[in-house]
Every structure is written in C-alpha cells, then in structure tokens.
N, C-alpha and C positions, 0 to 999 in steps of 0.2 A: 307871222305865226308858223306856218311852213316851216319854214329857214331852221326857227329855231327850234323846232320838234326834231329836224333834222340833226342838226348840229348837240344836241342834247343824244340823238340815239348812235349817234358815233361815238359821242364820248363814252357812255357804255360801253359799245365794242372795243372800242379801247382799252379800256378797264380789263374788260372780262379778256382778252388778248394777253393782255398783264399777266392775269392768275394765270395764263395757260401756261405761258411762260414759266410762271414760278411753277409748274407742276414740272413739266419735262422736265427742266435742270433739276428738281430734289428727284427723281425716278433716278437721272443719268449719274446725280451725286453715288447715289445711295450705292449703284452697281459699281461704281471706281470704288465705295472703300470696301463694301461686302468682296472681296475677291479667293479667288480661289486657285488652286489648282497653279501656283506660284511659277512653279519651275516651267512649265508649258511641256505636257507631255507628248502633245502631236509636233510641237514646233523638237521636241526631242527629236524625237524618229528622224523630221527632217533632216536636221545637224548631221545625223548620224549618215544618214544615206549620202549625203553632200561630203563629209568625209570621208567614207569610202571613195568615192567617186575622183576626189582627189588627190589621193596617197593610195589606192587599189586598184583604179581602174574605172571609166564609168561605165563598161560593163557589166562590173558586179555587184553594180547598188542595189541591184534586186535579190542577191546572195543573202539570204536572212539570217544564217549564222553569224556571217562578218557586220553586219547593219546590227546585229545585236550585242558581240564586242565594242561594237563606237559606243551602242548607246550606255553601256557600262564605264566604257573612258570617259565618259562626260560626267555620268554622273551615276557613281557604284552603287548609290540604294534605289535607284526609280525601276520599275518593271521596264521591260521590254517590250516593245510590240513590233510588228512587219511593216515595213516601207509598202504601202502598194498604191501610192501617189504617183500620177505622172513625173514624168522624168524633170521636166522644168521647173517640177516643187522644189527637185534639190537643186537643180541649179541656182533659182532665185534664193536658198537658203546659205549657197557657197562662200558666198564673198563674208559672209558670217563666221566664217568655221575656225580663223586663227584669233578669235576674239577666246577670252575668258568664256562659260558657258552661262552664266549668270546675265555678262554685259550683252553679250549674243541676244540671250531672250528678251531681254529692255528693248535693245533696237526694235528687234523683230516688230515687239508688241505693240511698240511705238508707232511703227511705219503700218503698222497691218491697221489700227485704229484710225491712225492717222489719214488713210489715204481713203477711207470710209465716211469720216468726217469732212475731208475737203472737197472730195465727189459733190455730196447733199451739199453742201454749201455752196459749191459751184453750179452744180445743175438747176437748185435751185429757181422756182419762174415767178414764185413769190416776192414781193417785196415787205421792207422795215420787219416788225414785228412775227408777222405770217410766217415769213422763211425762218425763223429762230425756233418757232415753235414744231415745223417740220423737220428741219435739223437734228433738234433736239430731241425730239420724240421718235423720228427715225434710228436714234442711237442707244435711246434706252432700254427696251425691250432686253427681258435676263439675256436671250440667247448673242447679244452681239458680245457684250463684256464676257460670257463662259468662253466665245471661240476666241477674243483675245488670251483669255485666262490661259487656254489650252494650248495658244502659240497656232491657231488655225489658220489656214491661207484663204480660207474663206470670206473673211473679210475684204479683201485686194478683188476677190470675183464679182463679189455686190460693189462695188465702186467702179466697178469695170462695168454694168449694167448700167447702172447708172447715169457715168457718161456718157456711157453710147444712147442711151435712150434722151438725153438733151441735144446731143448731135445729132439725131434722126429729127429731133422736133424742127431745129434750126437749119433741117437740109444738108448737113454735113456727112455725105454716104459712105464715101469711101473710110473717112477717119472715125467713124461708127463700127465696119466693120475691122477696120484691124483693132478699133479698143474692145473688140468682143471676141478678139482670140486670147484673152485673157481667162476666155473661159475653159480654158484648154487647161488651168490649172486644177479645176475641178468642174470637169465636164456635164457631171453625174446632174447638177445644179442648175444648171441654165441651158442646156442643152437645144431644147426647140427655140430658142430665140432668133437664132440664123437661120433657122427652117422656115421661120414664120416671114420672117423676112420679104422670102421668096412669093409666098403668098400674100403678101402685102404689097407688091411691085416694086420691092426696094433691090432691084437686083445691084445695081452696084456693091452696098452693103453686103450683097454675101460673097458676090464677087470678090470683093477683099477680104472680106474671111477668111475665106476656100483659099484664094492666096497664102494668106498668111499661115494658114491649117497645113497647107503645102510642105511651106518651110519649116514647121517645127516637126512634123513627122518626119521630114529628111531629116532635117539633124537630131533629133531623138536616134531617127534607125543608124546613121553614121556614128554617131555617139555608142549606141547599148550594141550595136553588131551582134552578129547570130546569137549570140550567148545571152546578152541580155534582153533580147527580145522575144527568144524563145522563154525563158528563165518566167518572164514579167506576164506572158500569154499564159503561161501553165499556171501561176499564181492567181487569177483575175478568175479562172474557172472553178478554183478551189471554194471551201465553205467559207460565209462572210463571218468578221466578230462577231462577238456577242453583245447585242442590242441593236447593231444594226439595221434592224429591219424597224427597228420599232414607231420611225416616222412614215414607213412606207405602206402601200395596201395591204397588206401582209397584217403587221402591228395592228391597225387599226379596223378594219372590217374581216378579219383572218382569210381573206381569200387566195387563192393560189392555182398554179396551172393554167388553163383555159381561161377560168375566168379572170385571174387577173391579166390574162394577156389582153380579154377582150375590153378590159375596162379600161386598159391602158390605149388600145385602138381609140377606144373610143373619147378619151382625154385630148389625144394627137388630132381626132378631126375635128374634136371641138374647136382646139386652140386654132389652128389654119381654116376653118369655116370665119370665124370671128375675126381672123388675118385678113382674109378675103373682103368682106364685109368691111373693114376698115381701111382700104388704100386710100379713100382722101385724108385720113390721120391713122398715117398706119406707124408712127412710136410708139400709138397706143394698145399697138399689140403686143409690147417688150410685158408688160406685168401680167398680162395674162398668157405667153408662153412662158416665162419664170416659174410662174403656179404650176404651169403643166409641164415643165421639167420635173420639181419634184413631186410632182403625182405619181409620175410614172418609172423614177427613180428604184432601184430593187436595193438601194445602200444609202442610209440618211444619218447623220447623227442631230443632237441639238444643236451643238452651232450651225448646223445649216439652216437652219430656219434666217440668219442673216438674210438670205434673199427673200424672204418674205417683208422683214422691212423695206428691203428695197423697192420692191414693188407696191407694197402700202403708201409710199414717200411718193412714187409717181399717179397712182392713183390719188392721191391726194391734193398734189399739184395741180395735175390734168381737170379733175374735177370737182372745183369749191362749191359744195352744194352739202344742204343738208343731207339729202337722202345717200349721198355717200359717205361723209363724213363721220356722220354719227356710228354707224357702224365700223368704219373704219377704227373711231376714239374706243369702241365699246371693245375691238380687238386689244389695241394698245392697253387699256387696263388689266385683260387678261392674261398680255403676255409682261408688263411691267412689274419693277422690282418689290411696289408699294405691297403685293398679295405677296410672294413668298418671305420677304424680308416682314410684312408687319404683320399676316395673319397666318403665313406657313400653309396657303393652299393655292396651289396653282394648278392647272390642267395638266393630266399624266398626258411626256409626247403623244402616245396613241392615240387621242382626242385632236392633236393639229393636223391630221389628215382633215378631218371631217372639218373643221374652219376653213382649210385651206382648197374642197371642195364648191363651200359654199359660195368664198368669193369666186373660184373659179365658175361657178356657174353665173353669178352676176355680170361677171368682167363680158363670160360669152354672148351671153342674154340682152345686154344691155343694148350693142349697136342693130338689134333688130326693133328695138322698140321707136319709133319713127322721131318722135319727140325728142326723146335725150338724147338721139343719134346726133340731129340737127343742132342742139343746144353744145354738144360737147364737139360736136365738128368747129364750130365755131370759138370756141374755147381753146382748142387746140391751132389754132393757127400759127404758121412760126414767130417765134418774136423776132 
C-alpha cells in the first residue's frame, strides 16, 4: 500500500517536472525569436576599441574620437558611444576584428550565450530532469537574451561565477579563484565575491585572485602606458550615460551622498557577516555577494541583471526546498519573456533594486536561523 502511494506520487513529480520543463524551453524559445537590437551595439563599441588598439596603438583605445571613427567604419548608420570597459573587453573582442562585422557579432553572441549555457550545465548539482529545468530557466529571463542582443560581455562574467561557485562546492580553491578574474571584465558586477571569500576562509581562492588581479593590471598598465591610463582614469571620473543609474540605489529609492554611501556600507557587512557565518559552506556565499555587488554598484544597465540569474541558479541548486523555490519560480515569472512578449507588463528596472534587496536580505538571514543553517549545511556538502 505504501510502495504504491509512493510510486504513484513520484509519477506526479514527474509529470509535473515535465510541464516545467515545457515552460522554460517556450520562455527561452520565445526570447531567441523576439530579438532585438540585431547588430549588438555594446559588442560595437568593443570592435571598435580592439581596433584601435590594433592599427593605433593600445594606448589609445580610450581616445574617444578615434573609438568613434572605428565605430563609424563598421558600421556608418549605428550611434556612437565611449569605450569605458576594462582594457581586456577589447582584447577578448580582438581576434574578432578582421572578421566581416556582421560575422564578428554571430561569433560573439554565439560564444558569449554560449559559455552561459555550458557553465549552468556544467555546474549543474541536479540531476535528469531537475538540471534542464535550472538550465533552462536560468537562461530565460528577458535580460540574458537583451545582453546577448546588445553583444554584452556580461554573460562570459555570469559563467565565470558560476564555475567558480561549483569549484568552491567541490574544494577546487585555487582554480575558483583564477576562474573569478574573469570578473575583471566587468568588475562593477560581482565585485564582492573575492572579498567575501576572505571572510569565508577561503583564502586560497582569493589568493589566486589577487594573483591573477596582479597580472592583468600589469599588463593593462604595460599595455595603455601613461597615456592610456591617465586618459581611461579621467574618463571613469566623468558623468555616467544616460539611464545608468537606473538599476542602482539611486534609480530605485532616489537616494544619494551619505546616505547612499551608508547603505552601501551597510550591504558590504551584510554580505561578509553572512560570509563569516557560512565557512562550513562558504560557496554559498558566492550568490549572496553577487547580490551585493550590484547593490552597491553606482553603473548598471539591464543586461546585468545576468548575474542575478546566476545566482537564482545557485540558490536554487543549493537549496531544493519549497520555501526557497517558490519564490525564487515567483521571480523567474516576473523577469520572463511570457509578461512582456504576451501581456506587455513587466517591472520598470528601478523596481529590480527592491527584488534584488529582498533576496539579499533572505540569502543574509537565512544562515542565522539554526534550523536551515543545519538542513542546507548539509545539503551543501561537496559532491
């Protein structure tokens, strides 16, 4: 009688495992055809800088006149905008640059989705069904397909999370942190995640960071010399685009000065109290510094919310349980394509502060509460 009560409520789960399935793939379908923004205007700028840098000099990738000539040789009707990506955006854009500018953006968008998708597939701690549905659901959300749309290297950074956060669960320190100097391609993003490190007793991990952090600011500084280092420092201090602020505290609670500095202090102890608190499963402090990278970020656009699926993907692995799940599923509707593509309402960015808040407050909250400390200590043990 048992047995078969049992055996009957699995097949359910099964079933209902199924539909999830078919939702994620029609959400992921829907964002491959709805596309947009074709030519990839930020993976433009790249080309542009990585050409300069090429045939000018790579000191002068930060010259905004000449980065604005390439990006007219590529392509005479798109607007212009300022290179002010680390130096390693153009280089990783280089080996690009004697391509057509068309075939250029394919690859790009190719490898930048691409190595998104094989991340979550790989880090993956689910198995059969489970992991398809995290996968999938980890890639559908609007904002992963707009940052490919836009040609973003943002995607390559959430994949670099990623990995490192399954190489931290399996013990792997060192090659955790050198796969998290990848965030060095967009700092602004995942920024406390090496920090937290620290407070989490992973010092190896940062150890090889700090390493590898070494050698790319020496060769950046060898690379851009006086010129372009000065050039790129006096840019960074200038006023940000327009709408940049708008996923930051700024955009969404209009605060500023003091107090957003103090709120930002106070993001930074959360994340490294909750680091602390977590050294016997301290990977699981990679999604909640993530969160509090872009909290306290002062330059966001939508494609970066990418790292919030990243970290939804890990929380979600880490923790198969209703009480996180459900909330988690209740995000992924609000940020999937099914509300803009079928009823044309989605949450204006300056409302993903305040989401992005709340889980941060759960992620930190959570390892104090004795019970689900112990239950997800356990859950997290390496495989």
């Amino acid at each position: 009688m048992v047995v078969g009560y049992r055996r009957v409520m699995a097949a359910g789960r099964r079933r209902w495992a199924w539909v999830a399935v078919a939702i994620v793939v029609i959400a992921l379908a829907i964002d491959l055809v709805h596309r947009h923004d074709h030519t990839g205007v930020d993976f433009h700028t790249y080309l542009a800088a990585a050409r300069v840098g090429l045939f000018q000099g790579w000191s002068h990738i930060y010259d905004q006149p000449l980065v604005a000539v390439e990006q007219r040789r590529l392509i005479s009707w798109m607007w212009t905008q300022p290179f002010l990506s680390p130096t390693a955006v153009a280089w990783l854009a280089a080996p690009l640059a004697w391509l057509p500018y068309e075939q250029a953006y394919t690859v790009w968008a190719w490898v930048t989705f691409g190595a998104f998708a094989a991340a979550l597939t790989w880090a993956a701690v689910s198995t059969g069904v489970s992991r398809w549905i995290a996968v999938a659901g980890a890639l559908s959300p609007w904002w992963v397909m707009h940052a490919v749309n836009v040609g973003q290297v943002v995607p390559v950074v959430a994949a670099a999370t990623v990995v490192a956060w399954r190489l931290l669960r399996d013990r792997h320190d060192v090659a955790a942190g050198l796969v998290l100097a990848v965030i060095f391609l967009k700092p602004n993003t995942a920024i406390l995640v090496p920090i937290a490190l620290v407070f989490a007793g992973r010092y190896r991990a940062f150890a090889a960071w700090s390493g590898a952090a070494a050698v790319i600011f020496l060769v950046a500084a060898l690379t851009l010399g006086p010129h372009g280092l000065s050039t790129y420092a006096g840019q960074l201090t200038g006023s940000l685009p327009s709408g940049a602020d708008n996923l930051t505290l700024h955009g969404a609670f209009g605060v500023t000065g003091a107090t957003a500095m103090l709120i930002r202090f106070a993001v930074i102890a959360a994340v490294m109290a909750a680091a602390y608190r977590l050294r016997g499963a301290s990977n699981s402090v990679v999604p909640a510094a993530i969160i509090g990278s872009l909290l306290i970020s002062p330059y966001l656009h939508g494609s970066d919310l990418c790292l919030v699926a990243a970290a939804a993907f890990m929380v979600w692995e880490e923790r198969p349980v209703a009480t996180w799940r459900v909330p988690l599923a209740a995000g992924w509707v609000l940020a999937s394509p099914f509300l803009y593509v079928g009823v044309g309402v989605v949450p204006p960015l300056e409302r993903w502060p305040v989401v992005e808040l709340a889980f941060l407050a759960a992620l930190v909250v959570s390892p104090w509460l004795s019970l689900t400390a112990r239950a997800d200590l356990r859950r997290r043990a390496p495989a």
